[in-house]
N, C-alpha and C positions, 0 to 999 in steps of 0.2 A: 860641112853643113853651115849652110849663111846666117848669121847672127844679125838681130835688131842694134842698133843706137842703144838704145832706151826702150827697157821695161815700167810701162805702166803700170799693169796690173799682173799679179802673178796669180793663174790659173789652174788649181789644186785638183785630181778628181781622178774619174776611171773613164777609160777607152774601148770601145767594143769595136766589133764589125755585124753591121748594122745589116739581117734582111727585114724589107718590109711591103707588104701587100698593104695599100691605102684602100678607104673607104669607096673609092673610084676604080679598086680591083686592078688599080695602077702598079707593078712589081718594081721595087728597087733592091736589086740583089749588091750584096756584098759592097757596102760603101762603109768607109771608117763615121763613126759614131761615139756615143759616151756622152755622160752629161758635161764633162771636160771640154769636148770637141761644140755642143751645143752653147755651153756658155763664151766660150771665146768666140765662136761666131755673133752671138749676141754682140756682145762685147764691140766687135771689129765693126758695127754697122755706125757704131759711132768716134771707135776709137779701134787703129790697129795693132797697138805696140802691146801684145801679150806675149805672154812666155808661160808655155804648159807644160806642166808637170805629172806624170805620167807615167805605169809601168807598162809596160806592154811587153809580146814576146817578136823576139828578131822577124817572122815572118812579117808579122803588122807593119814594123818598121822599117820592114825592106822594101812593102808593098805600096805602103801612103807617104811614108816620109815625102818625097817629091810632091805629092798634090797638096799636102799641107802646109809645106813651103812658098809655095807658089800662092797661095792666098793671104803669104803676109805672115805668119804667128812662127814665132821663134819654137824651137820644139827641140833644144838642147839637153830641155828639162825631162824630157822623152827617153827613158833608158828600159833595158832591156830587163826584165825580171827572171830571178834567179829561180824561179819555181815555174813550172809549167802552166800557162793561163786557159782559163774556158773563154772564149774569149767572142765566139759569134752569140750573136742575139737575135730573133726570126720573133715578128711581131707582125698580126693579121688584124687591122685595125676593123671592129666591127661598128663601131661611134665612138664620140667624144673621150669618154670614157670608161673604154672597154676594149679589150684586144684579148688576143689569144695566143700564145707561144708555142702552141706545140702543133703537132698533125701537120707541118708545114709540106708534106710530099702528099697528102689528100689535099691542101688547098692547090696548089700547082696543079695538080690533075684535074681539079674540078672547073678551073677557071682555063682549061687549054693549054699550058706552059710546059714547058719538057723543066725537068730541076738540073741545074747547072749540075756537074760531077761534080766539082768538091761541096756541093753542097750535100747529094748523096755521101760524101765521104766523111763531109763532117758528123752529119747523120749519125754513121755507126760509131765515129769517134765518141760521140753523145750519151752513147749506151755504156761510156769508160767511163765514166764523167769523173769518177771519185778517182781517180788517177792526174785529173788538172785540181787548179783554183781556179774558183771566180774570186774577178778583179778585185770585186769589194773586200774580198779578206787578206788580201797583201796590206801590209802597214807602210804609210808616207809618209816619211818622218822629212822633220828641217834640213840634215845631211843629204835629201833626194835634189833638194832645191839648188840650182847653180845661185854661185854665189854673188856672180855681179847681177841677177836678179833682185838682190839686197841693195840697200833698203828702197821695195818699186813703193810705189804710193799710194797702192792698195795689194788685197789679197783676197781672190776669192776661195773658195775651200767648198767646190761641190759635193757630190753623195761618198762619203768615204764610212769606215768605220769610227765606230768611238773613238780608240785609241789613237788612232789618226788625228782626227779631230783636237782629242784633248792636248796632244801633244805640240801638235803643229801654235798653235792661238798664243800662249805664252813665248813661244821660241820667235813669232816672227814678229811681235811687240817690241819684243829686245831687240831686234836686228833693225827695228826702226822703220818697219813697214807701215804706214799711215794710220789704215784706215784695212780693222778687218771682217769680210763679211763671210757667212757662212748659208751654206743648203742642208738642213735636216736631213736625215736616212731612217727611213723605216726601221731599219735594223735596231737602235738601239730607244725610238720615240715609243716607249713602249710603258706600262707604271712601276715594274721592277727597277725599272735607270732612272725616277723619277727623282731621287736625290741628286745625283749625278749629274743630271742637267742644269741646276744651278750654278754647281762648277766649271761645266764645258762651254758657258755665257758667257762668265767672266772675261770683262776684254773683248767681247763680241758687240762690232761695230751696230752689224745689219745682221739680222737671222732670219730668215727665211724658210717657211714651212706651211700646211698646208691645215685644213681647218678638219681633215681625215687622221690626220696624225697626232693633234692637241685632241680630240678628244679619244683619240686610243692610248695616250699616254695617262689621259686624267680619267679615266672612265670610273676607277674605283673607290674616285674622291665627289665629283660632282655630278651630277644630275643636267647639267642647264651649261651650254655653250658659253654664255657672256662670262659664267663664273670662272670658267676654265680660261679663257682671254684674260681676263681680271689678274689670277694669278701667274700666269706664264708673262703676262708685262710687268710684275714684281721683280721678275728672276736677271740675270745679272746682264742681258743685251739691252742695248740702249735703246733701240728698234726693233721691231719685229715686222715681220711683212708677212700675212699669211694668204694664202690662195682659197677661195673658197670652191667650196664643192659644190655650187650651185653655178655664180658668175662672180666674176672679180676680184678681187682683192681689198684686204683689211691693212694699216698703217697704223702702229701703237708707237707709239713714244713713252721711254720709261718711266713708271709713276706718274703718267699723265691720262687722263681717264679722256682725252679728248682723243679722239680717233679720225682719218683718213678713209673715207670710202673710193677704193679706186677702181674705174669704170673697166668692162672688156669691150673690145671692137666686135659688134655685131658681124662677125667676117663667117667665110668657109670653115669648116670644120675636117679637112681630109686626110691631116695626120697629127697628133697629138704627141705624139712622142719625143721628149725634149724643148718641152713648150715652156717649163717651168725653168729649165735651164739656161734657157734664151733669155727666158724676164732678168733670170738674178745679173746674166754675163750684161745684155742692155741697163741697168738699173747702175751699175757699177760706175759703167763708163762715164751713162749722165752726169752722177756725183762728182766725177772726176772734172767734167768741164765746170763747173761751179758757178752754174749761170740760171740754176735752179734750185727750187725745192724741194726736199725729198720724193714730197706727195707726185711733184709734178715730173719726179725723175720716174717716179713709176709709173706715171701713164705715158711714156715715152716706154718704160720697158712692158707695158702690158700692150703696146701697139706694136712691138717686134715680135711679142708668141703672140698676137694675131696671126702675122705676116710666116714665122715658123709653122702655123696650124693648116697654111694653104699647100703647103707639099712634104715632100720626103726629104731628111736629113740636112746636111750641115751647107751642101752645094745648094741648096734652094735660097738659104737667107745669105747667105753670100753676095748671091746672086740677083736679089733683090736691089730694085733702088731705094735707095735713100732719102731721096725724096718724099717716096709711099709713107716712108717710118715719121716724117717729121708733118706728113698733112694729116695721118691720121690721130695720130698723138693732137695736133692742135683742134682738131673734129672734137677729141673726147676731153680736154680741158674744160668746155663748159660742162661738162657731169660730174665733173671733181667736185665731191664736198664732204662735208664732216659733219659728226656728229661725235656722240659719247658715248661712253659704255654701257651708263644709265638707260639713256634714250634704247640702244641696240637691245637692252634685256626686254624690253617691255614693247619689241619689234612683234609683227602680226603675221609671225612664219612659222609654222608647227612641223614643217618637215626639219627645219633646221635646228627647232628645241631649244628656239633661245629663251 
């Protein structure tokens, strides 16, 4: 397996095998996926020298290893897990967002398409389900990580579980990794873990999450959006990047009440999936070239999940030029601006409850 020079960024996170039906009733069957494989393509549109880390089962890796080599990303870090994985994903994208995971042999039928056999196979595998794991509950610890991956200059740490999470932020501080960023998980952004999150901060460079998941963590403290902002930039990350649920993106800086409003590209809307993945793997690399500022590294990474939102999987933004990524990043530089926290409570938007 051919190994990079130099690791940049080391790329944390889970692996699927990705079907998906787009809003264009466009079918892309079985292509590797994960928010893993979304962030490093992010990543690579500005900077290629990643190294992913990743459990996967032998089959995945006998399957894609070659096509993900070939696109550059080191994937050493890619080992085979000791527990059997659930490991396909079937998404029928119906808008922005909103998809559908299941029924996928009534979509094929409706739209004219025969279903692949193993997709039929997998099918009935699906009905064993509680005989696999899914990805997210295997734990990735700092031992998964190769070690001349140490110390890269950053680390991203996509959708993983808590423990994962908690563990990994301390271990790779001490191994002398720069700069570390992370992607919230549903899973534990919830108010029972709401102690706990101040903990799994500490040390957390960039954190990343979404403005669906701050108020389902705070729901049973606040009333009003800006207050739950307010508090979550107390907590121990120095940054916070959140997504909103309407358009765009929010930039806090810790204990600084001044805020980053960052713009989205008015672009196509025809797959969503792994968009937020792209932002973090793009945002990362930015920082890395250090020829920007944060604000403006995000709207270089909110112009790649444009570019990720115009087709299917990890082969599209690959395959993109690079060019697109740097004219339209500089289009939405003049919408960059700021304001306060102050200012956003007393914003004139009742859907959003601030």
């Amino acid at each position: 397996m051919p190994e990079q020079n130099r690791i940049d960024t080391i790329v944390c996170g889970q692996i699927h095998r990705e079907t998906i039906i787009n809003q264009l009733d466009q079918v892309s069957v079985d292509h590797p996926g994960g928010g893993v494989l979304y962030a490093a393509a992010g990543h690579a549109l500005l900077n290629e020298n990643v190294g992913i880390v990743a459990k996967a089962n032998s089959e995945f890796l006998a399957k894609f290893s070659p096509s993900l080599e070939r696109y550059g990303f080191d994937i050493s870090g890619m080992t085979p897990s000791t527990q059997p994985l659930q490991m396909m994903k079937y998404y029928h994208i119906l808008s922005q967002d909103k998809w559908e995971t299941t029924n996928m042999k009534r979509h094929f039928y409706e739209l004219g398409y025969s279903v692949p056999k193993f997709l039929l196979h997998y099918d009935e595998l699906s009905r064993r389900s509680h005989q696999a794991v899914d990805p997210q509950d295997i734990h990735l610890l700092i031992a998964d990580i190769p070690e001349r991956y140490l110390p890269a200059k950053a680390a991203l740490l996509t959708q993983l579980n808590f423990e994962s999470h908690f563990a990994c932020v301390p271990a790779l501080k001490t191994a002398g990794v720069g700069m570390i960023m992370m992607r919230s998980s549903p899973t534990y952004m919830c108010p029972g873990n709401l102690s706990q999150i101040t903990k799994l901060l500490n040390g957390v460079d960039y954190f990343f999450t979404t403005e669906q998941e701050i108020k389902t963590l705070f729901q049973s403290r606040f009333d009003h959006y800006w207050m739950m902002l307010e508090t979550l930039n107390r907590f121990g990350a120095k940054n916070i990047v959140v997504k909103n649920s309407d358009k765009g993106y929010i930039l806090l800086h810790q204990g600084n009440t001044q805020i980053s409003q960052i713009p989205e590209y008015d672009g196509l809307y025809i797959d969503p999936i792994g968009d937020y993945d792209c932002f973090c793997g793009t945002f990362t690399a930015c920082m890395l070239l250090g020829n920007y500022s944060s604000p403006e590294c995000a709207v270089y990474a909110s112009a790649a999940a444009s570019m990720c939102r115009e087709g299917s999987g990890i082969a599209y933004i690959l395959d993109s030029h690079r060019s697109i990524l740097k004219l339209r990043a500089e289009l939405m530089m003049t919408e960059l601006c700021s304001t306060t926290l102050t200012a956003l409570s007393h914003a004139s938007n009742g859907r959003r409850r601030l």
